[in-house]
N, C-alpha and C positions, 0 to 999 in steps of 0.2 A: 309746563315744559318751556326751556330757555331755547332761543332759536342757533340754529348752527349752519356755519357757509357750508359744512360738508355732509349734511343731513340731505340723502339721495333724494332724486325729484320723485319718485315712486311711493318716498310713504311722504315726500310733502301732500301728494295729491290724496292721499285718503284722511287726510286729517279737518273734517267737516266736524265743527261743533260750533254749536249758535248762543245766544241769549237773546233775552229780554232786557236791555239797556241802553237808553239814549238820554243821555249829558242835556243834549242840546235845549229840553223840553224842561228845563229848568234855568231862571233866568240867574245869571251871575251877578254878584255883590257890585262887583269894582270893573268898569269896562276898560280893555285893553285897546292897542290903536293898533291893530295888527296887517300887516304886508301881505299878500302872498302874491309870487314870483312864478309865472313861466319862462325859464330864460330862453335865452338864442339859441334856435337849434339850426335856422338855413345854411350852416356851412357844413352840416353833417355830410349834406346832399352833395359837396364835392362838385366835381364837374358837370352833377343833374340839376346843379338849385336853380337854372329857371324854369327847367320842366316841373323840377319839384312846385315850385309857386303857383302853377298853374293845374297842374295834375294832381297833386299830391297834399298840400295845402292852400289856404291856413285852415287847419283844425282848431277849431274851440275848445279851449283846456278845459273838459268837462271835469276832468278830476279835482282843480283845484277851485272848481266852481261850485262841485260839491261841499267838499271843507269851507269854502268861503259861506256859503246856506247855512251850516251848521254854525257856525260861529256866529255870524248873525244873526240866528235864531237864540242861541246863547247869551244874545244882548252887546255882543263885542263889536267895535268899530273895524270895518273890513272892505279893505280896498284892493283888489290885482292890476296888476302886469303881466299884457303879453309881450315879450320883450319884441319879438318879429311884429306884430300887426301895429305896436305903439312904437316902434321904431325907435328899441335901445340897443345899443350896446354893451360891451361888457363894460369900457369906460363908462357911459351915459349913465347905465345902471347905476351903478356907483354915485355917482353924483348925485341923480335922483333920491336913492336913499336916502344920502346926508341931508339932502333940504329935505324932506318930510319928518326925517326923525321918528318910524314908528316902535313901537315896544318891543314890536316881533317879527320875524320876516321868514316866511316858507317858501322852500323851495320845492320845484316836483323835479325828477328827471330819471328818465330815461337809459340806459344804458350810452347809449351816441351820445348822449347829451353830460353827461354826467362828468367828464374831465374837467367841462363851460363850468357848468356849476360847480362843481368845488373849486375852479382861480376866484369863482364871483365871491364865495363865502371867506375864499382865504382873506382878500381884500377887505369884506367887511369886518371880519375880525381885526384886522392888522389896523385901520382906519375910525373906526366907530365901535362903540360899549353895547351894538342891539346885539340879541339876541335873536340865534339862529336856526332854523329846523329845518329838516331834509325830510324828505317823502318822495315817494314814488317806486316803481317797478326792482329798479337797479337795488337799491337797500333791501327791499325785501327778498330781496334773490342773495345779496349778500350784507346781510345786515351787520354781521362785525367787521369785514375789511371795507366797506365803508363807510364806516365809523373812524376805522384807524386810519385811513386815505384821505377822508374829511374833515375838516377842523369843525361841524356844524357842533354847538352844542345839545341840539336834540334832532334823533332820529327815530324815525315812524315805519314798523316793520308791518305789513299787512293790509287791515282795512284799518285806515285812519281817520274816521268821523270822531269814534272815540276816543281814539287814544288826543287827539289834537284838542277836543273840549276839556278833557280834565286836566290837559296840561297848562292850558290859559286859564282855569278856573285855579288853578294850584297857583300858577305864578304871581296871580293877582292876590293872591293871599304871602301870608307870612310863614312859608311853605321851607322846610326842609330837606335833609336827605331822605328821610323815612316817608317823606310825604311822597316825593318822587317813585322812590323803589315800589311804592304799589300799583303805581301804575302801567296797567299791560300792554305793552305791544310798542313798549317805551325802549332808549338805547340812551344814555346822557353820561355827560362827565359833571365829575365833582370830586375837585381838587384832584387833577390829574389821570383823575383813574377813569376807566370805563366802565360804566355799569349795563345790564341788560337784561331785561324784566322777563316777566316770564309771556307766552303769547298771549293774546288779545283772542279771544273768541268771535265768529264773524257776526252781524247784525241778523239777528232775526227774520226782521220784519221789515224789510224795503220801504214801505208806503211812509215808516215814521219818519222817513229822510226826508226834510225840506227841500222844495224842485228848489235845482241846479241857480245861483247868483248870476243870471246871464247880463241883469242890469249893469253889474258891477264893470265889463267889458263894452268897446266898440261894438257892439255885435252885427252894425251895418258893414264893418269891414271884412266879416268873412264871407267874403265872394265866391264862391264857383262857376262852372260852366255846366247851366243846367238843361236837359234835352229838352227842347221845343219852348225854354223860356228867355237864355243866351245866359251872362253875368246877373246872377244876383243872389243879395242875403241867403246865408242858408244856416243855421246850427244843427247841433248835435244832440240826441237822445238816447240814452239808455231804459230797457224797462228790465234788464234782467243782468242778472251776475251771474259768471261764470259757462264752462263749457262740457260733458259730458265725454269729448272724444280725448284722444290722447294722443294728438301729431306731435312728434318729435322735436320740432322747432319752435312750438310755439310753448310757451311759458306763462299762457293765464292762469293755469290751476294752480300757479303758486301763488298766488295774491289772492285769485277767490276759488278756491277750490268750491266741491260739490255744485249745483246749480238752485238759484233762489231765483222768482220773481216779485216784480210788483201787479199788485190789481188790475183789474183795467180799470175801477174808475180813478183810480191815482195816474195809470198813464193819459188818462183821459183830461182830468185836472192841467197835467203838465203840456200835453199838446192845447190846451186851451189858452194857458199863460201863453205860447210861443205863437199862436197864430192871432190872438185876439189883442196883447198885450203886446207884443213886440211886434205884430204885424208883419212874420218871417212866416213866407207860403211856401218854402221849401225844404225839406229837414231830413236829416240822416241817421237812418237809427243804426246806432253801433254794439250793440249785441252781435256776439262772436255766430252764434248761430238762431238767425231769426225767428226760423219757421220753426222751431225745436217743438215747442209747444202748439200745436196744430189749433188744439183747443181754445186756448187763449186769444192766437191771432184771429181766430174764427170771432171771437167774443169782440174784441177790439175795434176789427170792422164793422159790427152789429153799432158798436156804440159811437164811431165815427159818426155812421148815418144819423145815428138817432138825434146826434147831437151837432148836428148839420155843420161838420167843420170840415173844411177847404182847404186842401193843401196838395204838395205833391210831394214823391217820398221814396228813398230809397233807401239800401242796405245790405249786408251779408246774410247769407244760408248756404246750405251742403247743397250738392245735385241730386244727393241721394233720400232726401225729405221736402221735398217739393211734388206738388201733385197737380194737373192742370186748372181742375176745380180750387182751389186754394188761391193759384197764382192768380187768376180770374177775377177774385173775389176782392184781391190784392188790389190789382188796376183796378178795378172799378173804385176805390178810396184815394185813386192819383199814386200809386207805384208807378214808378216811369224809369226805373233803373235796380238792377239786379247785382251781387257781383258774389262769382264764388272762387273759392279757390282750388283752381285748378293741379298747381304747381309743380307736374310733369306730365311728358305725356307716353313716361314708360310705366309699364307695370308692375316691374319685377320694384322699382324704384318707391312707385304710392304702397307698396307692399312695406317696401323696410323701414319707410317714413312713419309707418300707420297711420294712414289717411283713410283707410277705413270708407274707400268710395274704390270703384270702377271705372274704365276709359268710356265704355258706355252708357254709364250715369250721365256723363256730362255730355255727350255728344245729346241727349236725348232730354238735358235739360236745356241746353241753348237750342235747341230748336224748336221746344215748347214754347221759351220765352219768344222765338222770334216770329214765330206763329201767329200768339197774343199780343203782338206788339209791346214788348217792353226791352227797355233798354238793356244790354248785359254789358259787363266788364269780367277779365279773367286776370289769375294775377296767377303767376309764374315763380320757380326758383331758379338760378343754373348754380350748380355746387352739391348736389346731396349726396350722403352717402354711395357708392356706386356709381357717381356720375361718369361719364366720359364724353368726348368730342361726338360722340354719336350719338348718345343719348339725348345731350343736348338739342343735335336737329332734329332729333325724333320730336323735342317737346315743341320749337316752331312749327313743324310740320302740321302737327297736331291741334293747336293754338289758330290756324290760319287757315283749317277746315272745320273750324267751328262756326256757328253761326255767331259772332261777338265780331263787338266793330272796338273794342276798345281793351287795350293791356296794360299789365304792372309788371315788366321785368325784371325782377329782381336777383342779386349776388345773396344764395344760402348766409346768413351768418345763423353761429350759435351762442346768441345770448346769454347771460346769466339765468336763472330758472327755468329750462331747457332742461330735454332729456339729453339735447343734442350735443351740448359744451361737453358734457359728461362723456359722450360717444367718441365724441371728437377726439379727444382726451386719449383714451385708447385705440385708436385708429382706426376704429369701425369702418367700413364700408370704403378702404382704402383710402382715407380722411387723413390728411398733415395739421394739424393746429399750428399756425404759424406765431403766434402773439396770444395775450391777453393783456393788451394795452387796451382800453377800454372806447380812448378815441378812434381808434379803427376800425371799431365792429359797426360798419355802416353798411346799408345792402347797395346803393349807390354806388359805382366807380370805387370799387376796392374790395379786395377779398380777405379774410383772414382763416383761409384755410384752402389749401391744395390736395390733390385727389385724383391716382389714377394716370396721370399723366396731362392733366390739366391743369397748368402755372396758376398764381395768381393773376400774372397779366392775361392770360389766356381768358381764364372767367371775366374781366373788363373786357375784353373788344369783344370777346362772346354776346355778351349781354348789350350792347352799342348795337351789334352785328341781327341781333335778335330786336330789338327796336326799327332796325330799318328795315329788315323783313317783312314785320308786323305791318308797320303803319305806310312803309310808301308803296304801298299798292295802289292803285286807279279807285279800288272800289269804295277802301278805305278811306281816302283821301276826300272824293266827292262827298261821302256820310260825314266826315266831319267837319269840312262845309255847311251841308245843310241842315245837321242834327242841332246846332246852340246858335248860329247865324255868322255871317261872316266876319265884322266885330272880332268874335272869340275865337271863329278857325284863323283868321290872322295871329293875335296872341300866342294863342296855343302852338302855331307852326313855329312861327320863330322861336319862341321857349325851346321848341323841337331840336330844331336845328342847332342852336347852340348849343344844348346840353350833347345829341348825339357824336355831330360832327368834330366836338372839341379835343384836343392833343390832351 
């Protein structure tokens, strides 16, 4: 099956079929000098990016940290950029390029991100002979109009471990058009045209992926603000793909549909590289839903101790699959930070979203956490289907009788591979679609979508409005203080005020 922009998210999401194939695990003939690019994304953030810096990121481009492992397991010469933590620009980039001259140069992006990246690729095109490939979220969600939007010469629809080895294993060869067409989950031009393969079936077996290239990055430069340690080192972990639930906003089932994991002694291996090898004691596991697997994490813990590693550690889960024994068991391995997503705090509203949780889930999971002493975070929408000026303060009101000392306010946007673009689309839940310019769709200071009798400007001071609610409380204010030390609540405050306070 050939992949289509207007193929419903409904039966993208049930299309789970796997193999038995990893490229990587055979070494290539002729080694490549290949690039791969996170580009700039701090100005998504709009009038949030210093809160963003401080709150928000720098995340560790796991994704293309992954592709970088495989390729280098491959035998190919593989270097990244992050273009925010190594401080490029979209000029500087460019520059950079020309003086290294590699063979290949990949890009990942985002939806927000994805305008940046295609001016960076027009230029390389227009300036220099490399060759150029696109990956990430955005193309897989619409993988022919960003093809025809992009000038990249190859695009990666899905999971891209494989499709990315046989295309450098191809190109280092004396590879043609027929050589190209078989490879799945591919998109390329030759001689004008656009070609697009049939899909890629998703990876098997997790554990065969080479852990993540973190050597390849700064990785002392990605700082947070960690509870009871202040500023320091932190990276990111995955041990599983994909999510089970079906919220309307969110769009990971269209890149890994179904749910797979890794081992524990594979996740065991990889927390070993990160604590004993990079010497990073704090780490973020980003799995859509942590505690999904009860069993597992149970298993995980067990091999923690056994294997007496040190760290502290936070993450996402529901409210509604958390249990106190579990979380318990959790701190006791250094859990010191929790965060779910809340994202209203009406009912009628987590109904039409399909959040698929309760108001009392969550009241009754932050107060377990707060019990047990761990740290929570809640992240929030304003904009959803239904929304109104009232619902709205329903959801601060809500939000600020929880036991959480920490929030993520966010502007609804409805991404590409969403149920919700679709919704929006026909005007569900009293929803205006105002654009699909693709640099707009940022949850930061801007909305692109109206609802209800709520402007787009409305949802921006709303959400400013909902920031200063939250955090300049007395009680607030003291905890984050005292919670990472004062160093960081300085930081952090002024990030604050800039970004809230700003015209």
């Amino acid at each position: 099956m050939k992949p289509s922009d207007n193929e419903p998210i409904s039966e993208r999401r049930k299309q789970f079929i796997t193999e038995d194939y990893y490229p990587w695990e055979t070494k290539t003939e002729k080694h490549l000098d290949i690039l791969l690019i996170n580009p700039p994304s701090a100005e998504v953030y709009g009038s949030f990016k210093a809160a963003a810096k401080v709150g928000a990121s720098p995340q560790m481009p796991l994704g293309i940290l992954y592709i970088a492992g495989v390729l280098e397991k491959a035998g190919h010469k593989v270097s990244v950029i992050d273009c925010d933590i190594d401080g490029f620009t979209i000029d500087t980039i460019i520059e950079e390029i020309k003086k290294r001259k590699p063979h290949m140069i990949g890009f990942t992006a985002a939806t927000p991100v994805f305008e940046i990246t295609k001016e960076i690729i027009k230029r390389i095109k227009k300036e220099t002979s490399i060759i150029t490939m696109l990956g990430g979220f955005h193309i897989t969600a619409l993988p022919v109009q960003s093809m025809e939007q992009c000038p990249a010469d190859f695009g990666f629809y899905g999971e891209a471990e494989c499709t990315v080895v046989d295309l450098a294993d191809c190109i280092s060869k004396n590879y043609g058009l027929d050589d190209l067409k078989k490879i799945r989950g591919l998109l390329f031009r030759h001689e004008g045209k656009l070609y697009i393969n049939e899909k890629r079936p998703l990876i098997k077996d997790l554990d065969r992926l080479p852990i993540p290239a973190r050597h390849l990055v700064d990785y002392k430069k990605y700082i947070w603000s960690v509870p009871k340690k202040g500023l320091v080192p932190v990276t990111a972990i995955t041990t599983q793909r994909g999510c089970p639930f079906n919220c309307i906003f969110c769009g990971v089932q269209t890149i890994f549909p179904g749910v797979r994991y890794q081992s524990v002694p594979r996740i065991i291996d990889e927390l070993k590289s990160i604590v004993s090898d990079l010497n990073i004691t704090h780490i973020q596991f980003q799995d859509d839903t942590m505690t999904l697997n009860k069993r597992k994490m149970e298993d995980m813990i067990q091999a923690v101790k056994d294997n007496h590693l040190e760290f502290t550690w936070e993450g996402y889960t529901r409210a509604n699959i958390i249990t106190e024994d579990l979380l318990k068991k959790m701190k006791d391995i250094g859990l010191n930070r929790l965060s779910f997503g809340v994202e209203t705090g009406n009912e009628k509203i987590l109904k039409a979203i399909k959040k698929d949780c309760d108001l009392d889930s969550y009241k009754k999971a932050y107060k377990l956490c707060y019990d047990i002493g761990i740290e929570t975070r809640c992240s929030v929408m304003f904009g959803h289907p239904f929304e109104t000026k009232e619902t709205i303060k329903e959801t601060i009101k809500f939000i600020n009788k929880l036991k959480c000392y920490q929030a993520y306010i966010n502007i609804t946007t409805p991404y590409p591979g969403s149920e919700l673009l679709e919704l929006a689309k026909e005007g569900f839940g009293g929803i205006k679609l105002l654009t699909e310019d693709w640099k707009e769709y940022r949850r930061y200071g801007n909305s692109v979508m109206e609802m209800n009798g709520l402007t787009r400007d409305d949802l921006i001071m709303m959400q400013k409005w909902g920031y200063k609610k939250f955090y300049l409380r007395p009680k607030i204010i003291w905890y984050n203080i005292r919670r990472a030390g004062l160093k960081a609540a300085f930081i952090n405050g002024i990030a604050f005020f800039k970004s809230v306070f700003s015209k």
